[in-house]
N, C-alpha and C positions, 0 to 999 in steps of 0.2 A: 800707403801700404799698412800702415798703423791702423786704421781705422778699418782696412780687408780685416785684420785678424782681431780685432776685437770686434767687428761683427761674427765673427765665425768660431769666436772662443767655442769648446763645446765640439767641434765638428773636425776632428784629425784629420782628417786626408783632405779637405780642403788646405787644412793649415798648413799639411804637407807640399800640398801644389805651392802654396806661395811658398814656402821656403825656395823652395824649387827657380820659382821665376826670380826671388831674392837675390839668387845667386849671380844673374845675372847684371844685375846692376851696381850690386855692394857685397862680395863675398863675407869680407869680416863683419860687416852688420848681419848677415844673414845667421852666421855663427852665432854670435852672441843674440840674438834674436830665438832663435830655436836651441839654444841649449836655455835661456829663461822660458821658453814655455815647456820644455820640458821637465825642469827644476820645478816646475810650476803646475805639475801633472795633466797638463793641457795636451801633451802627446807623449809618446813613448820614446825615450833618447834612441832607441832601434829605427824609428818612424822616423823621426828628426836626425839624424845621421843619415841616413838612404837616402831622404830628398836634399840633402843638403851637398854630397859626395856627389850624386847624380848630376845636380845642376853643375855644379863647378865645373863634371867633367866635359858635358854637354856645352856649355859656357867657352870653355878651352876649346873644345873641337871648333865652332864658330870662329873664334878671335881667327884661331888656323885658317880655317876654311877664308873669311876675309881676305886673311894675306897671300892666300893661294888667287885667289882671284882675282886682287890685285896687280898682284906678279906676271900674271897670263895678258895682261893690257902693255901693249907696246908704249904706249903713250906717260903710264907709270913708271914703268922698267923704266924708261931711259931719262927719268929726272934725278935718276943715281948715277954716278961712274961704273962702269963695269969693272974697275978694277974696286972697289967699296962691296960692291956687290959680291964679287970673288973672296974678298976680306971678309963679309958677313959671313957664305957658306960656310967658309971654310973653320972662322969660331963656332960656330952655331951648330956645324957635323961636329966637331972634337967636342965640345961640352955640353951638347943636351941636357944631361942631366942638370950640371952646375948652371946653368942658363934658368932653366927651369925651378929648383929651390931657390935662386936668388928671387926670383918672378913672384914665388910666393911669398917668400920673408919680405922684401923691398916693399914699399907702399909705392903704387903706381909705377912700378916695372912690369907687371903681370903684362896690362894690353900692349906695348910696344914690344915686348920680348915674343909674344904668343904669335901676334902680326908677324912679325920680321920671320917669326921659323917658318910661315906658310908662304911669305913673299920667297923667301928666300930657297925654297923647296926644300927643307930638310926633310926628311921620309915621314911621313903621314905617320909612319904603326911604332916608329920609333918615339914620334913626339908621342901619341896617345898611350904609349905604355908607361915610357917615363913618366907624365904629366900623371896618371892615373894613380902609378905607383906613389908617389909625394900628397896625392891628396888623399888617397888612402891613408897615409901616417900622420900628416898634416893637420886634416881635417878634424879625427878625433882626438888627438894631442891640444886643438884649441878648445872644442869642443867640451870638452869633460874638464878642463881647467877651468874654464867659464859657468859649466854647470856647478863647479864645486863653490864658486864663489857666489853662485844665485842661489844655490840649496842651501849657503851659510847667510845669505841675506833676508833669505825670507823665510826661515827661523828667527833671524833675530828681528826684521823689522817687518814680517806681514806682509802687506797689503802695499807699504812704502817702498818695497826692494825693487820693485819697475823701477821707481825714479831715482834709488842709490844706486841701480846697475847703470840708467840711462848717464846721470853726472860721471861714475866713473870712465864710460867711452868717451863721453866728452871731454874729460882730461888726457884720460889715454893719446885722444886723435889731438889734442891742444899740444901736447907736451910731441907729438912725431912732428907738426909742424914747428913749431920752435928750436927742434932740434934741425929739425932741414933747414931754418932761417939761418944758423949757426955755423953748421957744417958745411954748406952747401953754396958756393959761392954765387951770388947775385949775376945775373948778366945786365950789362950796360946797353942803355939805346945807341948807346953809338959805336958798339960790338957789332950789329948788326947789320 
């Protein structure tokens, strides 16, 4: 993907499109990725916002759409209990929304939480409004924090702030894993 957009430095709406498909693979890369080219005048934060909102939401409908389809396979459904199954609907109708914000904030909650609303049928217009409405807020809340720290970068270091931005996610994402090695209790092979 690196090497898509520095071929294409210069040419915004292609940039745009990859943000786009970004989102589907690494949202938070995607973010910080397009608000430094924007930082970077390489695209418009208006241009880089819309394809980056878009993808996510488009992103989320799929994850949904997966676990809708899922769920419609007999052979799936019933590697669950029905009564597990009763217990999902029934958190997943009361907290959509809290479902959803944790999805975002959490590392690697998003796709099990997104799946399970579509396996689990919570209403299609419900998840996509909520889901919409948080990446609406979400989105440029990381967005414009991230710009602000690449427009302070590449005043102060030029041409080097690609690579003080890139070391800082790579601490960022070092320091959530260590914290999950911490917090988060190990499971044992013979748990299993």
């Amino acid at each position: 993907m690196e090497a898509l957009i520095e071929q294409n430095l210069g040419n915004p709406l292609i940039l745009a499109a990859l943000l786009f498909l970004a989102t589907f693979v690494m949202e938070e890369v995607a973010i910080f990725v397009g608000a430094g080219l924007a930082a970077s005048g390489e695209m418009t934060s208006g241009l880089a916002l819309a394809s980056l909102i878009g993808g996510m939401i488009v992103s989320d409908w799929c994850l949904y759409g997966m676990g809708a389809l899922a769920g419609r396979s007999r052979l799936v459904a019933g590697w669950v209990p029905q009564d597990k199954l009763d217990q999902g609907r029934l958190l997943l109708g009361r907290s959509t929304f809290m479902a959803g914000l944790l999805a975002r904030i959490v590392p690697w909650l998003l796709f099990p939480v997104f799946v399970a609303s579509g396996f689990l049928g919570v209403g299609f217009r419900r998840f996509a409004l909520v889901n919409t409405a948080i990446a609406v807020v979400y989105i440029p809340a990381i967005f414009y924090g991230a710009f602000g720290i690449y427009a302070a970068l590449i005043s102060w270091l030029g041409n080097w702030a690609w690579l003080a931005g890139a070391m800082v996610l790579i601490l960022l994402l070092w320091a959530v894993r260590v914290a999950a090695r911490r917090y988060l209790p190990e499971t044992d092979a013979s748990d299993r």
